[in-house]
C-alpha positions, 0 to 999 in steps of 0.5 A: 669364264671368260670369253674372246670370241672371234668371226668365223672366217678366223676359224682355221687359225684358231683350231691350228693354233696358229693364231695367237694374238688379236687386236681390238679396239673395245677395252680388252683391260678385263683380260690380264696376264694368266686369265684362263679363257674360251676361245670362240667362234661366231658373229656375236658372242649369245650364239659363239661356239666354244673351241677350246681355253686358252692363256692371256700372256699379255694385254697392252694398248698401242696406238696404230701407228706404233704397232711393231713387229712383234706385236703382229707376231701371231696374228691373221695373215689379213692383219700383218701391218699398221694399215691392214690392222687400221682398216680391219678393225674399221671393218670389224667395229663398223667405224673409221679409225686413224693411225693414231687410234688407240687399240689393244694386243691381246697375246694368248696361248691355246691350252687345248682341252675338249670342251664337251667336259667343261 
């Protein structure tokens, strides 16, 4: 199965179910539309933690600086426009990007299921 794991501090989100998009800047093309997946949390995905599955509703690539309203839709409060989105994704992949840096939106829905039974 695959996974979408996300740091730690993201963590109330996901279990509220609040969070529903991420953006990222490795290649999120291995994720497509119906994919069931483990939401989970940790600095690295060897020691993640699994939350619960959830549903890829869709995955597309947008340049940051094309990034509309829709597209933050669902996402962390510390990544609601074009610049924060630059600079948390600069911070999360440890290099600097640019407005015109390609990312990908991945939208999901949480499909909570206890996880002790997978």
């Amino acid at each position: 199965m695959k996974l979408l794991n996300f740091y730690p501090f993201y963590e109330d989100y996901l279990r509220s179910y609040e969070k529903t998009t991420t953006m990222r800047l490795s290649n999120s093309a291995s994720f497509k539309e119906g994919d069931e997946i483990m939401i989970s949390i940790g600095w690295t995905e060897d020691k993640a933690i699994n939350l619960h599955l959830a549903i890829i509703k869709q995955v597309y690539r947008r340049r940051i600086c094309d990034l509309e309203k829709r597209d933050f839709e669902g996402e962390s409060p510390d990544c609601k426009s074009q610049e924060a989105a630059r600079l948390v994704l600069s911070c999360v992949y440890k290099t600097v990007l640019n407005k015109d840096d390609e990312i990908w939106v991945v939208k999901f829905e949480h499909t909570p299921k206890d996880v002790k039974g997978l």
